[in-house]
Phi, psi and omega in degrees: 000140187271201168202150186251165164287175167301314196241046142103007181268160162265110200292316186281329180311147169288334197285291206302306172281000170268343199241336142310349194257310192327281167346295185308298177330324177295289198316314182300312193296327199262353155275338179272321174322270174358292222258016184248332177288327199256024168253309156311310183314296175308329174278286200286006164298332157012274189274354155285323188291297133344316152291299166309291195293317133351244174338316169290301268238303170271029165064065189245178193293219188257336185301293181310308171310290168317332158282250222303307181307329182291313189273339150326318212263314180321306218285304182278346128354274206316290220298316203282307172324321183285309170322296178319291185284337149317317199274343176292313162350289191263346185252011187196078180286148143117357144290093205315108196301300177326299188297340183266332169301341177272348141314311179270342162270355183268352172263024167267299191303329179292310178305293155335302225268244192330349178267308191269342158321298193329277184347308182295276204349286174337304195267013171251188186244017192299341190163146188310130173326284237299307193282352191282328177309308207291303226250336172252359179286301211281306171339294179309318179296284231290307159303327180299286190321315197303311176336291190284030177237339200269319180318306167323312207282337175287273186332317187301316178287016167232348200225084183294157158056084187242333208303338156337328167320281213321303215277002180264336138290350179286279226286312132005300174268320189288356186292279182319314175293318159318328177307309181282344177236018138300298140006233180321299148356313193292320182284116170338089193302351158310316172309134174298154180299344180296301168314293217277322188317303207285334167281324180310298176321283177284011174259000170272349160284293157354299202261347187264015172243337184281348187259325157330267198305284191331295208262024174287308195273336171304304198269010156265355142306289188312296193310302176298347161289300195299337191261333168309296221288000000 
């Protein structure tokens, strides 16, 4: 007599163990994602956190600030990316691990390069908030998007019809970034510096598990399809 799962396949059946490996497979992938994005993440907040504190600390101007944070922002690039394309490694062969980390570090640097560019701006006298907005909204979008576009531009060749990437990897990071500047906000700067070191830490985990899961459930969906077909 056979016997079936809960959800009516027969496990000896090939339909029942194909659709058990399938399963397992979701399941690895979206725990090995997760927890390889919020590991990058820890690492590579490092030299923005470290650099940004530096740099404010010796007063330096904003050309200096927008520059160190940009290469900064590469690095953790390298680190989420490098994370990243290890797990593409094992659950997505033929997706070029190389190509994907210099996608993700050149949409970190870009992104960095255009938040804290915005940012001096805002905070200069070069032209009226009103008109510096009109010029710097669609700039932020374009940066919030590059990562995933650049990602994107990798993934499509092994993985059709993926471009969901973009705007769920967007919609993913602008979360996690908030996650961190909800954070760091919240504390006071009268708090020690060891306090504020110990919130940096857990909002850089906070976001690298919250960006980790969101686009976790996208690329085991892309994956399952590619594997279907």
């Amino acid at each position: 007599m056979t016997t079936t799962d809960r959800s009516g396949a027969d496990p000896t059946s090939p339909e029942g163990g194909a659709d058990q490996g399938g399963q397992a497979r979701a399941v690895h992938l979206r725990r090995d994602w997760t927890l390889a994005v919020a590991l990058g993440e820890l690492v590579g907040f490092v030299p923005p956190a470290v650099t940004g504190a530096t740099l404010a600390t010796l007063g330096a101007p904003d050309v200096a600030l927008v520059l160190g944070l940009t290469l900064a922002g590469a690095l953790e690039g390298l680190s989420v990316g490098a994370a990243q394309a290890a797990v593409l490694r094992r659950h997505a062969a033929g997706v070029d691990g190389r190509r994907w980390i210099r996608a993700t570090v050149v949409g970190a640097a870009f992104a960095w390069f255009v938040g804290m560019g915005g940012g001096a701006l805002m905070g200069s006298s070069v032209a009226p908030t009103a008109v510096l907005l009109v010029v710097m909204v669609p700039a932020w979008t374009v940066a919030l998007l590059a990562m995933g576009f650049l990602q994107w531009r990798v993934l499509r060749d092994t993985v059709p019809r993926s471009g969901r990437w973009v705007p769920v990897n967007a919609g993913a990071w602008l979360l996690g970034v908030m996650i961190v500047v909800v954070a760091l906000s919240a504390a006071p700067n009268s708090w020690p510096g060891a306090v504020h070191a110990v919130l940096g830490v857990a909002a850089a985990v906070a976001m690298g598990l919250t960006v980790g899961a969101l686009t976790a459930r996208t690329l085991t969906h892309l994956l399952s399809h590619r594997h279907a077909a």
